[in-house]
C-alpha positions, 0 to 999 in steps of 0.5 A: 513451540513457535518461533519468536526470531522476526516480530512485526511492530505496529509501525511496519518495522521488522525487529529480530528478537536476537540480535535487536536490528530494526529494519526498516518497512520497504519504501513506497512511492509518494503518489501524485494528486492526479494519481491519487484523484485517478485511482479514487472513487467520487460521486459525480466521477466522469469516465472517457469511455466504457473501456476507461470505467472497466479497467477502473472497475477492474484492476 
């Protein structure tokens, strides 16, 4: 039999199935446009240097 005690809804929210307490999803920061323009791929995207596009490439 499996264990039902902490169930997972759709919107990221923790329930526990016995005594009803929700829990709220861990906060997340809101990212800036330059932090979302800087992690995001594009045609035509320019590189400073070859050390910039392998650490882009590999984070």
């Amino acid at each position: 039999m499996e264990n039902n005690e902490d169930v997972s809804s759709a919107d990221g929210e923790q329930k526990n199935v016995i005594d009803d307490e929700v829990i709220p999803p861990s906060t997340a920061k809101e990212l800036s446009e330059e932090e979302i323009n800087s992690i995001r791929l594009y045609i035509g995207k320019e590189f400073e240097s070859q050390e910039e596009v392998y650490n882009f490439y590999n984070r």
